[in-house]
C-alpha positions as CSV (number, residue, x, y, z in Angstrom):
1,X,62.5,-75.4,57.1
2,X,64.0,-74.4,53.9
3,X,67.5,-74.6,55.0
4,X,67.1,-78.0,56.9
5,X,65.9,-79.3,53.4
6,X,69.2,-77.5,51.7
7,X,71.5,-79.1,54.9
8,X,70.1,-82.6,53.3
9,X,68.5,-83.6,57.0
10,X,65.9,-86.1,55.1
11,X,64.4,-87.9,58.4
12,X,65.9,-89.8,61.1
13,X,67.3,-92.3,58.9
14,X,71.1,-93.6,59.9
15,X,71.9,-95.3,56.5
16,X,74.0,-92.8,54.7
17,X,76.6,-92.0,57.5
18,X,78.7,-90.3,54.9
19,X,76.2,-87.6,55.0
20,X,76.4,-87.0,58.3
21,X,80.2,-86.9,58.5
22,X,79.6,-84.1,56.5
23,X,77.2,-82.7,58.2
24,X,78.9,-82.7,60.9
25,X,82.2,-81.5,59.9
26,X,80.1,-78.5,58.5
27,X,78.7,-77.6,61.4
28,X,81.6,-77.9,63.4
29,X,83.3,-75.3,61.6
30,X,80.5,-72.8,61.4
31,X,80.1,-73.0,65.0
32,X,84.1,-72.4,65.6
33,X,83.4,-69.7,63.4
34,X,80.3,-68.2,65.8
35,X,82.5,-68.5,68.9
36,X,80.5,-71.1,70.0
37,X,82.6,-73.8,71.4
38,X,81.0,-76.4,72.8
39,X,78.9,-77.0,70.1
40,X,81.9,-77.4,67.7
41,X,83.4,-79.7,70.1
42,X,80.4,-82.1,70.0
43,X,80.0,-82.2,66.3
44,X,83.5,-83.0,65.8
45,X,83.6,-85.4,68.8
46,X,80.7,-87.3,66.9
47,X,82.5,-87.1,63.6
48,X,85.5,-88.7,65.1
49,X,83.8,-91.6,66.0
50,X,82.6,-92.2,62.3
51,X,84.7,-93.5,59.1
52,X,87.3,-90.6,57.6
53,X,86.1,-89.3,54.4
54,X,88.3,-89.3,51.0
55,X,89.7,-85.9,50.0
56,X,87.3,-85.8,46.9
57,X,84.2,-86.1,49.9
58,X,85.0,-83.8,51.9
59,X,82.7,-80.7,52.7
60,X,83.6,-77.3,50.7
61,X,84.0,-73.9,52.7
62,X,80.8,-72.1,52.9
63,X,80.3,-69.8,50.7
64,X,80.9,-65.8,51.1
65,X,77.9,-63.7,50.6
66,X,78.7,-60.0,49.3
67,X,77.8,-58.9,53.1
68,X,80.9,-61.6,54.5
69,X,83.1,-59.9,51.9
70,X,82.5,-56.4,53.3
71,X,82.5,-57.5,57.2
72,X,85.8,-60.1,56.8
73,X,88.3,-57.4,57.8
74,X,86.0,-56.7,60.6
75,X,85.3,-60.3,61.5
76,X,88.9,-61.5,61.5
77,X,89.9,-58.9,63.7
78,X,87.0,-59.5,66.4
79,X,87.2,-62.5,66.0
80,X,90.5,-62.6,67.2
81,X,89.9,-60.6,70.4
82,X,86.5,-62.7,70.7
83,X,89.1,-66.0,71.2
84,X,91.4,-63.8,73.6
85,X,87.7,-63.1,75.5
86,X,88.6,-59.2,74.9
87,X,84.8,-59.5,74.2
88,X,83.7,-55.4,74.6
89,X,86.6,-54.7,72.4
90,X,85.2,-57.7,69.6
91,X,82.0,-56.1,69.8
92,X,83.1,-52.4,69.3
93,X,84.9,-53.5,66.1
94,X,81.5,-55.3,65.1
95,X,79.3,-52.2,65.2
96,X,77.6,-51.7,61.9
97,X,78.5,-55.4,60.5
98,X,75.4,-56.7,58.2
99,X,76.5,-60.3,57.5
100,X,74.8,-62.5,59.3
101,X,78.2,-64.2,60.8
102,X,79.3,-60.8,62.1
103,X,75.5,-60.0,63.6
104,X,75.7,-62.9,65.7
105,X,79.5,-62.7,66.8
106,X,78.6,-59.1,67.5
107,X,75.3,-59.6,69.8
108,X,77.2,-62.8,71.2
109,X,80.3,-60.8,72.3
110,X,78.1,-58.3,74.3
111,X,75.9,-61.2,75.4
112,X,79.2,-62.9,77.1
113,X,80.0,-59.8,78.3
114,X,77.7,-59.3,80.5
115,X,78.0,-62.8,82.0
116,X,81.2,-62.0,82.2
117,X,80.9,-58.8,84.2
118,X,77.6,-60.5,86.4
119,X,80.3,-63.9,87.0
120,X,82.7,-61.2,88.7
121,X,80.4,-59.5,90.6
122,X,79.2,-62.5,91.8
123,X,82.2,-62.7,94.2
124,X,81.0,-64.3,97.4
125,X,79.6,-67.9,95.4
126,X,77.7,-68.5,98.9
127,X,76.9,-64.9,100.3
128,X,72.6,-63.8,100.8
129,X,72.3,-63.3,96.8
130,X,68.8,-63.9,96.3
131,X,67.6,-64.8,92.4
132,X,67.9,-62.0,89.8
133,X,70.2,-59.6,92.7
134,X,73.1,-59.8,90.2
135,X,71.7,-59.4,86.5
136,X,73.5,-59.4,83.0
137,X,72.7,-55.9,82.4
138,X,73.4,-56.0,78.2
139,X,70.2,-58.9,78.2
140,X,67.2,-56.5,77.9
141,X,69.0,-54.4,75.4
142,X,69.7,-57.6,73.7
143,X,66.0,-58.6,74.1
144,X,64.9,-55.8,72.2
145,X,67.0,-55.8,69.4
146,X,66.9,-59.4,68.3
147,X,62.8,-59.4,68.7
148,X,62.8,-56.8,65.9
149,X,65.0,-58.8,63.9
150,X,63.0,-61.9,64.7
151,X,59.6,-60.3,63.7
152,X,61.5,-58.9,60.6
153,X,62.7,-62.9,60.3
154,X,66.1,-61.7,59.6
155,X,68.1,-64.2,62.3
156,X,69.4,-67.1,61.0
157,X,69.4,-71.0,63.0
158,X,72.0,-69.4,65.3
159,X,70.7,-66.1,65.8
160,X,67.6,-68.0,67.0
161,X,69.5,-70.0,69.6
162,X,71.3,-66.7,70.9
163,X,67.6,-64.8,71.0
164,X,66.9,-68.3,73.1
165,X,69.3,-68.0,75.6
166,X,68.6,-64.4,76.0
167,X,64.7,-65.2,76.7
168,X,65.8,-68.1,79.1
169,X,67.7,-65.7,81.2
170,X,65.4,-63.4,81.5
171,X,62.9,-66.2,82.9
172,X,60.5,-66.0,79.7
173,X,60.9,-69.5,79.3
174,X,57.7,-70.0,77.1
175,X,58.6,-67.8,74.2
176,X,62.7,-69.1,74.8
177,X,60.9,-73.1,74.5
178,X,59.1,-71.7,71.0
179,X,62.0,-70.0,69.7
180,X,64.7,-73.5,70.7
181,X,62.4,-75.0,68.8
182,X,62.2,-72.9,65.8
183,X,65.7,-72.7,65.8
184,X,65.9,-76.5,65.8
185,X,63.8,-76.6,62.5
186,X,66.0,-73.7,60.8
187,X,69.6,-75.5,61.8
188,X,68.7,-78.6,62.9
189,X,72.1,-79.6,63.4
190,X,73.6,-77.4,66.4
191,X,73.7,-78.9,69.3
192,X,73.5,-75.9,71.4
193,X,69.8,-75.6,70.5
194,X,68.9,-78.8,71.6
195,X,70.6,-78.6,74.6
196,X,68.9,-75.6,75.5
197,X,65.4,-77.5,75.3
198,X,66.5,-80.3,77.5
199,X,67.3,-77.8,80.2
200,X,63.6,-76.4,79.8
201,X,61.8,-79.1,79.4
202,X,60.5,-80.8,83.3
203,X,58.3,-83.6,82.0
204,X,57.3,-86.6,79.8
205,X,54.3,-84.9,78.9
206,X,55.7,-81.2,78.0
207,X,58.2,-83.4,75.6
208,X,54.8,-85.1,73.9
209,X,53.6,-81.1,72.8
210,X,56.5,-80.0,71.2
211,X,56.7,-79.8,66.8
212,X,60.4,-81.3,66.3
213,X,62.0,-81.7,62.9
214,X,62.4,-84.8,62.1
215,X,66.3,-85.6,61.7
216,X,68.9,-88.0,63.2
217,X,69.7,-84.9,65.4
218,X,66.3,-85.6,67.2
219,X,67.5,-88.9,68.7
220,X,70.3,-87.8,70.1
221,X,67.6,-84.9,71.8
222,X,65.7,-87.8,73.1
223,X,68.3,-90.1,74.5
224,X,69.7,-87.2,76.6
225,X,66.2,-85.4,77.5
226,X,65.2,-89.4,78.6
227,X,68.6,-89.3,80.8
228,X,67.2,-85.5,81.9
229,X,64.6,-86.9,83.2
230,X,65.3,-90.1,85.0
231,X,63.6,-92.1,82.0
232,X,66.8,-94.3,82.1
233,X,65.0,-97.4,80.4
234,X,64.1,-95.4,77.3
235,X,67.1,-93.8,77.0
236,X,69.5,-96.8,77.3
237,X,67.2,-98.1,74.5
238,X,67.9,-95.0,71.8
239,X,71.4,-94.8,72.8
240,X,71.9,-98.6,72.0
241,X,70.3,-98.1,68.7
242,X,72.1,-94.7,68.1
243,X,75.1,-97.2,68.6
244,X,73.7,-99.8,66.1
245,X,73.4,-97.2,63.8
246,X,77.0,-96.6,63.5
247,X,78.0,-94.5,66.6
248,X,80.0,-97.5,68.8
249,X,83.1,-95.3,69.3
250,X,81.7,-92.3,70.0
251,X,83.2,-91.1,73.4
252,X,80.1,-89.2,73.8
253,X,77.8,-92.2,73.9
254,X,79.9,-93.7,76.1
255,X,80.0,-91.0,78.5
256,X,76.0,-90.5,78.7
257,X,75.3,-94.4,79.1
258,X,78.1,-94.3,82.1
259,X,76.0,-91.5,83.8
260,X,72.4,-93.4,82.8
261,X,73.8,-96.3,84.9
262,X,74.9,-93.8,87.7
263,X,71.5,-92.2,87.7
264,X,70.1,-95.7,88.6
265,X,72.7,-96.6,90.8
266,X,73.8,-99.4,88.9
267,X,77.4,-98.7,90.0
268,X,79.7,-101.7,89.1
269,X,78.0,-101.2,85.3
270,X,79.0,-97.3,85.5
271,X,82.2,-98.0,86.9
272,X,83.2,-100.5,84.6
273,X,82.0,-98.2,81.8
274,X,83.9,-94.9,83.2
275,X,87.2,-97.2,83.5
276,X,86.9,-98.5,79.6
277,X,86.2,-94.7,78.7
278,X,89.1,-93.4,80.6
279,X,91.0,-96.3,78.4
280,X,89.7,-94.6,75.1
281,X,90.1,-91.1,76.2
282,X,92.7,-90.6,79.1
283,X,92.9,-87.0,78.9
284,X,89.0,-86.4,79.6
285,X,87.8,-84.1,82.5
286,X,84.2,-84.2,81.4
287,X,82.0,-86.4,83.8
288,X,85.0,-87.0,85.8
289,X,82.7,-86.0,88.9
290,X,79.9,-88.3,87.9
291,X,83.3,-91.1,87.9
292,X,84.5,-89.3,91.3
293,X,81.2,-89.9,92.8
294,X,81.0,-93.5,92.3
295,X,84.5,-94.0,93.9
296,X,83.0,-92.3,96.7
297,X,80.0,-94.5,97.2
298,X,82.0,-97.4,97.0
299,X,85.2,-96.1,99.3
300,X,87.4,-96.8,97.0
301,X,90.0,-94.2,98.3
302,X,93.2,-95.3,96.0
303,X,91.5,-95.5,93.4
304,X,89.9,-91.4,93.6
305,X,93.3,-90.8,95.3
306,X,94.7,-91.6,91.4
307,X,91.7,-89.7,89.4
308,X,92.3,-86.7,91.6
309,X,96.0,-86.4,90.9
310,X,95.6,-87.6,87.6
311,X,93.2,-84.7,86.5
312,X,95.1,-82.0,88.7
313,X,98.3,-82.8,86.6
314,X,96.3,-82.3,83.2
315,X,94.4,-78.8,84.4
316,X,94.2,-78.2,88.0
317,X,91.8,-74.9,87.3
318,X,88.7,-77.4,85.6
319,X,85.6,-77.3,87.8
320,X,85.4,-81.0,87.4
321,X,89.0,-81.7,88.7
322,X,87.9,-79.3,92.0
323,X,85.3,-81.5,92.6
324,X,86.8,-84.8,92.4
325,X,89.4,-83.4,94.7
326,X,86.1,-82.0,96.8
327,X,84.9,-85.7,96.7
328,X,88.4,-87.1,97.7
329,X,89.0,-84.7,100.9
330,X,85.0,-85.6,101.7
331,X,86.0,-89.8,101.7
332,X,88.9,-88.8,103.9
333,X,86.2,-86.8,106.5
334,X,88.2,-83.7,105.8
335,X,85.0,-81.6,105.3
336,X,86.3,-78.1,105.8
337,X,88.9,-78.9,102.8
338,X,86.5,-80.6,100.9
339,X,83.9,-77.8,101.2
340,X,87.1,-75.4,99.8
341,X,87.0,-77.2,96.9
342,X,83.5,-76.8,96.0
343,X,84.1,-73.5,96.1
344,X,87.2,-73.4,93.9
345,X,84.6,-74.9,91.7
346,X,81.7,-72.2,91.9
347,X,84.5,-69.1,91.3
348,X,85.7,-71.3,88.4
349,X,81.6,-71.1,86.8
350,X,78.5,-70.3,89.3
351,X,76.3,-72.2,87.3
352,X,77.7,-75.8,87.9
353,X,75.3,-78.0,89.1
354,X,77.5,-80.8,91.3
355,X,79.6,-78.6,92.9
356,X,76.4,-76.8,94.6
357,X,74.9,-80.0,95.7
358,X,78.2,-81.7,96.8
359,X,79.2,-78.5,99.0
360,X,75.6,-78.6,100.8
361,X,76.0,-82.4,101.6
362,X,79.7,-81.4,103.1
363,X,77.9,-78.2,105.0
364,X,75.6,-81.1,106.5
365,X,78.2,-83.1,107.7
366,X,79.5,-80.1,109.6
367,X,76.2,-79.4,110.9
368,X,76.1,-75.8,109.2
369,X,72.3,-76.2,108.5
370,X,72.1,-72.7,107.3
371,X,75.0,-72.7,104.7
372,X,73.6,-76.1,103.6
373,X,70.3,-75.3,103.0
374,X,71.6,-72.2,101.2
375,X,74.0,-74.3,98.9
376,X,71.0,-77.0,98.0
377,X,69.0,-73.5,97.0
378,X,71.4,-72.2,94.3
379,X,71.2,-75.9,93.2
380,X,67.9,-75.9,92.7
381,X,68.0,-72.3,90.6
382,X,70.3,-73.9,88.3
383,X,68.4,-77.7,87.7
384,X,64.7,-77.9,89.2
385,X,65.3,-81.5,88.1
386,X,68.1,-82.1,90.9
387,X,66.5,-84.4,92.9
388,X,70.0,-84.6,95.2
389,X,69.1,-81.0,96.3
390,X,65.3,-80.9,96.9
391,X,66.7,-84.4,99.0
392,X,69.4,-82.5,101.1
393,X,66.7,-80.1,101.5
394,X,64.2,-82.6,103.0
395,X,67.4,-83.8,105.4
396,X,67.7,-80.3,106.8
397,X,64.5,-79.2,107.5
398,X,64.5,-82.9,109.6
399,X,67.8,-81.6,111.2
400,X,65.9,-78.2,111.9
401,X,62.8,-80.8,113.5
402,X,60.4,-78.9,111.2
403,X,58.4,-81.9,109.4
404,X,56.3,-79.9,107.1
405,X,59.0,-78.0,104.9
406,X,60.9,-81.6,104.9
407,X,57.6,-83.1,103.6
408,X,57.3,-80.8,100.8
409,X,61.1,-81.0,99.8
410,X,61.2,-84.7,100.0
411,X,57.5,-84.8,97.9
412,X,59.6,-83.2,95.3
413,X,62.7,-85.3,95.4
414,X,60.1,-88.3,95.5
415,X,58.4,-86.8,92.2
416,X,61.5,-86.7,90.2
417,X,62.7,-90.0,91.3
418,X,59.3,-92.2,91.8
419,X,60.8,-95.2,91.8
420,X,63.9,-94.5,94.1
421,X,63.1,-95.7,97.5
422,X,65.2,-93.5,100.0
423,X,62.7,-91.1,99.0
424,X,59.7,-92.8,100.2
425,X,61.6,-94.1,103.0
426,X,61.7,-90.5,103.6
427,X,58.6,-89.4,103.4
428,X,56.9,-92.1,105.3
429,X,59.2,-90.8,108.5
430,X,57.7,-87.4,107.9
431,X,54.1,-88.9,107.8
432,X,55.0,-91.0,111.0
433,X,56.0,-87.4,112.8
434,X,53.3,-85.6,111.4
435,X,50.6,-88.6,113.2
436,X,49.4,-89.2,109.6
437,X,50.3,-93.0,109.8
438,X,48.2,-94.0,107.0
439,X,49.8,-91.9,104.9
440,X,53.3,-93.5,106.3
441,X,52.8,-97.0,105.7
442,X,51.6,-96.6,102.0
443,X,54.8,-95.1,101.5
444,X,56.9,-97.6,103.3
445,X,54.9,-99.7,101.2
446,X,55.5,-98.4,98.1
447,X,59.7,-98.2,99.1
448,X,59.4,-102.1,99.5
449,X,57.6,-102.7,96.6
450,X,60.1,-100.4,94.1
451,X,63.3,-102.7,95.6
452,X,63.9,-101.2,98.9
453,X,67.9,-100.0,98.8
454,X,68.6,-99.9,102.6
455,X,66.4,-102.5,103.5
456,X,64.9,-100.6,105.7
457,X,61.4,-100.2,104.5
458,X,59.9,-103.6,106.2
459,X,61.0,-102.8,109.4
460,X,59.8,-99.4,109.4
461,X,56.4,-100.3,108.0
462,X,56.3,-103.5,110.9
463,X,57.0,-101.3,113.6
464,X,53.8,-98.8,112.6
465,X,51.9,-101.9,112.5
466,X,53.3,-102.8,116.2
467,X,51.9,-98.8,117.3
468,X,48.8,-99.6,116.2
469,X,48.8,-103.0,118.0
470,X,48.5,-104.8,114.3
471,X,50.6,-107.9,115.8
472,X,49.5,-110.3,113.0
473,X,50.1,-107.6,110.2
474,X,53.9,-106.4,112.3
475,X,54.6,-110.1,112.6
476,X,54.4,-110.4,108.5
477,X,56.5,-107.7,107.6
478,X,59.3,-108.8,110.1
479,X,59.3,-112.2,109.1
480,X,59.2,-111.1,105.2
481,X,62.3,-108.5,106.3
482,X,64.3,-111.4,108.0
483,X,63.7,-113.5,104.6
484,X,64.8,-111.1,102.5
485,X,68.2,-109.9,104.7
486,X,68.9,-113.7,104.5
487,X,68.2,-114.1,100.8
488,X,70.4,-111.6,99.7
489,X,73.2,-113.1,101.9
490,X,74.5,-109.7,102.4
491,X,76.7,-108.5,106.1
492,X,73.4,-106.6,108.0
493,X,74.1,-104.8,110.7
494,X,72.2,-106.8,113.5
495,X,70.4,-104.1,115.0
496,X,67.3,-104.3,113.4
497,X,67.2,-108.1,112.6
498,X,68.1,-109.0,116.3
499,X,64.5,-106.2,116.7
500,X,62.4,-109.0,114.2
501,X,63.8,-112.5,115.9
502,X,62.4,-110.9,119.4
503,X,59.2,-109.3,117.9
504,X,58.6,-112.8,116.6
505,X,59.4,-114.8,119.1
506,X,57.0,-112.8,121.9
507,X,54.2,-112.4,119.4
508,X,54.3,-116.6,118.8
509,X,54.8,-116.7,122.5
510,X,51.3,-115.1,122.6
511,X,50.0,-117.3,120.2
512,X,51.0,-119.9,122.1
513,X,52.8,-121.3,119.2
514,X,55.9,-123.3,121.2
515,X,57.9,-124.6,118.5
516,X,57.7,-121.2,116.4
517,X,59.1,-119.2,119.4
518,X,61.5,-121.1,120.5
519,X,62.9,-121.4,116.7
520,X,63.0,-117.1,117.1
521,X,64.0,-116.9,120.7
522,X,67.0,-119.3,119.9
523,X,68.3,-116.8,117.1
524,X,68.0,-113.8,119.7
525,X,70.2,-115.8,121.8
526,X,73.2,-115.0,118.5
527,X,72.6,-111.1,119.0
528,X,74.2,-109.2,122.1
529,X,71.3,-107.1,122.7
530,X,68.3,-109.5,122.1
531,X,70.5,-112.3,124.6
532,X,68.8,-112.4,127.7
533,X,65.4,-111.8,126.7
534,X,65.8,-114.4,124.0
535,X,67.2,-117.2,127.2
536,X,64.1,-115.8,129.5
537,X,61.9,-116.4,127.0
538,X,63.5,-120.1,126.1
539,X,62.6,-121.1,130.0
540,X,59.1,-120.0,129.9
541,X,58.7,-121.8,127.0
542,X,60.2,-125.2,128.6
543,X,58.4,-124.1,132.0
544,X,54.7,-124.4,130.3
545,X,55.6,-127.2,128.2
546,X,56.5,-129.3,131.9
547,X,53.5,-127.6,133.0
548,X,51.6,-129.8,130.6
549,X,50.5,-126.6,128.2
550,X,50.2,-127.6,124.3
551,X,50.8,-125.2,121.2
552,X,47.8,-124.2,120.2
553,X,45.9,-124.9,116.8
554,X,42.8,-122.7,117.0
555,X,45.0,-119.3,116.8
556,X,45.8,-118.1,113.0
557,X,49.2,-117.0,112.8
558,X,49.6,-115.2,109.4
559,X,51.9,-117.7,108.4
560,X,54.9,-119.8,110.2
561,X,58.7,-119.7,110.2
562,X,60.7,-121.6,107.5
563,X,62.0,-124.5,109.4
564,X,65.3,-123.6,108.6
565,X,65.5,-120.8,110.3
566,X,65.8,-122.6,113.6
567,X,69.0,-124.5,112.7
568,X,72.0,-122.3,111.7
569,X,71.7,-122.2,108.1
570,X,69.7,-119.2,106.2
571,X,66.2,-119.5,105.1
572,X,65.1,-120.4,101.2
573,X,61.4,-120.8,101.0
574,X,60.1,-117.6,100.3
575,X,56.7,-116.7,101.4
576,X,53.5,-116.1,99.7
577,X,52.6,-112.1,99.0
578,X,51.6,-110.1,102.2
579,X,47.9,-109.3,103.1
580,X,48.7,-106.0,102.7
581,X,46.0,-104.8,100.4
582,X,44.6,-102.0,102.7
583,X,47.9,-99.7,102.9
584,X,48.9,-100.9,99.1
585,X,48.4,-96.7,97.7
């Protein structure tokens, strides 16, 4: 705590942005100085967006301790091979070093070492590797000596955040969650450390336990743990207010509130964002795959077409650019090629999320259910929060008819995205196979009531109700589907509502409801399919009604038609809720 009080971190308070240029720019350099790249990269990114600073403002070099003085031959030279990643020969000329600078580049360079040596061993990206089969040998030595030095409270903020990722990696994730967070409160300014706690952290409520300092740093923790963890809302919220605060050209913000509008599949807003960030920043691979995936779900082919070769001109060997390219071959249904790319991507780093899921959606589509499944796997070892994988899962254990192992991958997609209908879309099929109907319709339910995506819900949910001969219950939910299809004036395919107009008209043929099911019949009569049973049904009605029969007035119907609906034009009056109270979860 004493040094976050000496770095000047007084609160999460935004007014003196002066400061935090400084701040900033400070830590930027140290962690260039540590090796540590990425963190240095997002301090200064965040400094750039921010007001230069007069000469006379500017942040002094740290200061040399008598221990830098001794280690700088040492450190200069390491450090040099450290940048050339010579990183057994930076550590050998480390050996013995007692400043804490040197320490860390010293435990760092055998730490990457070993990833390095695991990464190559880890040849075959898809071959039967089971968890833990390849190890970083150097991490239990690594283990041992930083826990002495951390019980002798010798490591500084980021010899805390190296003992971190050590623990992480050996699975101890408790003791690596209580040591992020220590090293938070030593140096709460490095990134790294906070980004290490995001990846740990599964829930709201695990967020509510942890003892965070309290600095600006901590809001940029929360908008990206809220974006972690589908919490879209909230974060949208801090990253507005981080941009009030003085942030509005950071390239960073921009970047994170593009993929907070993909995560809710709010895709014109992400596009529009990604295309005004590729303005400010045209030579930016990062997120380019979160970008590459939109194009896809829109088909926009010229425009990936341009992204693709765009990012292959400025570094063809990026894991990003691979899978744009990936995503690109996969619009164009070349799926072998596509699948080659996601691979280029896994050689270029193992531990890169999209690339896994992406390849086991491309294995679907050539029907290798085994590759797939294995693909969606390693996904899942490197996020448990991926809902696309524990998805993809569901859809190949429904492939491989085996309903129970889809139900439990599909309850997991559905717990990480509750709100996301496909999901319980999903899981109400399962239900329907497994007989356990009860459990189906609350969840088709449910997918109508969250905004049903593929429209799909309604129909499902009427046809259960038609199993279970519940005409008047069926007839409600296809007369609410047709509404809604037409209220949203969007191109249907006809399929399903040519399945309501003939659903409707029989079951107000039973009720002897003439006017009603004509109105229905006479709309199957637009639909291929429906055609002739909508005509037969138009002369028994005219048959009875010469007979002499009258629509009846005893029978409830649940509720009628819009009267629009039998001339050409769509239907506006919406209807009142559904009695639907018994399957509502």
């Amino acid at each position: 705590m004493a040094a976050a009080a000496a770095a000047g971190l007084g609160g999460s308070d935004f007014s003196d942005l002066r400061e935090i240029k400084k701040q900033l720019l400070s830590v930027a350099e140290r962690s260039r100085e540590r090796g540590l790249q990425h963190s240095g990269k997002w301090a200064s990114e965040l400094a750039f967006a921010l007001d230069p600073l007069p000469l006379s403002e500017l942040p002094p070099p740290p200061a040399l301790t008598e221990e830098d003085a001794r280690d700088l031959d040492a450190y200069t030279l390491a450090k040099s091979y450290f940048d050339l990643k010579e990183y057994d020969r930076a550590a050998y000329f480390l050996r013995g070093c007692k400043s804490q600078k040197a320490y860390f580049l010293y435990m760092y360079s055998r730490y990457l070492s070993g990833e390095k040596k695991k990464d190559d061993e880890t040849v075959d990206s898809l071959g039967p590797l089971e968890k833990g089969q390849v190890k970083n040998e150097a991490l239990r030595e690594l283990r041992v000596e930083l826990s002495k030095k951390h019980k002798a409270r010798e490591l500084d903020g980021f010899g805390l955040y190296l003992y971190g990722v050590v623990l992480r990696k050996l699975d101890l994730v408790k003791e690596a969650i209580d040591v992020f967070v220590e090293a938070a409160h030593v140096l709460p300014l490095h990134w790294g450390a906070w980004l290490e706690l995001c990846n740990l952290i599964t829930d709201k409520e695990m967020l509510k336990f942890l003892s965070l300092p309290d600095t600006w740093m901590k809001e940029f923790f929360l908008a990206h743990i809220y974006t972690e963890l589908q919490l879209i809302e909230e974060a949208l919220q801090k990253y507005q207010s981080l941009i009030d605060a003085g942030f509005s050209k950071s390239t960073y913000i921009i970047s994170q509130i593009a993929v907070a509008y993909h995560n809710i599949r709010d895709i014109d807003k992400a596009l529009s964002i990604f295309n005004e960030l590729r303005k400010q920043d045209p030579y930016r691979i990062e997120n380019m795959d979160t970008f590459s995936n939109l194009l896809y779900v829109r088909s926009m082919k010229p425009e990936l077409s341009y992204l693709a070769h765009n990012l292959c001109e400025i570094d063809k060997y990026r894991v990003e650019t691979c899978c744009v390219i990936g995503n690109y071959y996969s619009l164009r249904s070349q799926h072998e090629k596509a699948a080659l790319y996601f691979q280029r991507a896994l050689k270029l780093n193992p531990r890169y999320l999209g690339a896994w899921t992406l390849m086991g959606h491309e294995y679907m589509e050539m029907k290798n259910t085994s590759a797939a499944i294995q693909a969606y796997r390693h996904a899942i070892e490197v996020n448990k929060r991926d809902y696309r994988a524990w998805y993809g899962l569901g859809q190949t254990y429904e492939i491989l008819k085996m309903p129970f192992y889809c139900l439990y991958y599909y309850r997991r997609a559905h717990q990480l995205r509750p709100n996301d209908s496909r999901m319980l879309v999903a899981l109400g099929e399962c239900y329907e196979k497994l007989n356990q109907l009860v459990e189906a319709k609350k969840c088709y339910w449910r997918a109508y009531a969250v905004g049903d995506v593929e429209k799909m819900a309604l129909v499902k949910l009427a046809k259960l109700h038609e199993q279970l001969n519940e005409s008047e219950q069926a007839a409600q939910c296809y007369i609410k589907y047709i509404q809604d299809i037409y209220s949203c004036g969007e191109i249907v395919e006809h399929l399903e509502v040519s399945t309501a107009f003939r659903y409707l008209a029989q079951y107000y043929f039973k009720c002897k409801l003439w006017d009603e099911a004509s109105a229905c019949a006479q709309k199957c009569c637009a639909f291929n399919d429906t055609r002739e049973e909508g005509k037969a049904l138009l002369r028994q009605i005219l048959q009875l009604r010469n007979q002499g029969e009258t629509s009846s007035t005893d029978i409830a119907a649940p509720f009628f038609l819009p009267a629009s609906l039998s001339a050409n034009n769509t239907p506006t009056r919406r209807v009142s809720p559904l009695n639907l109270s018994s399957v509502t979860p």
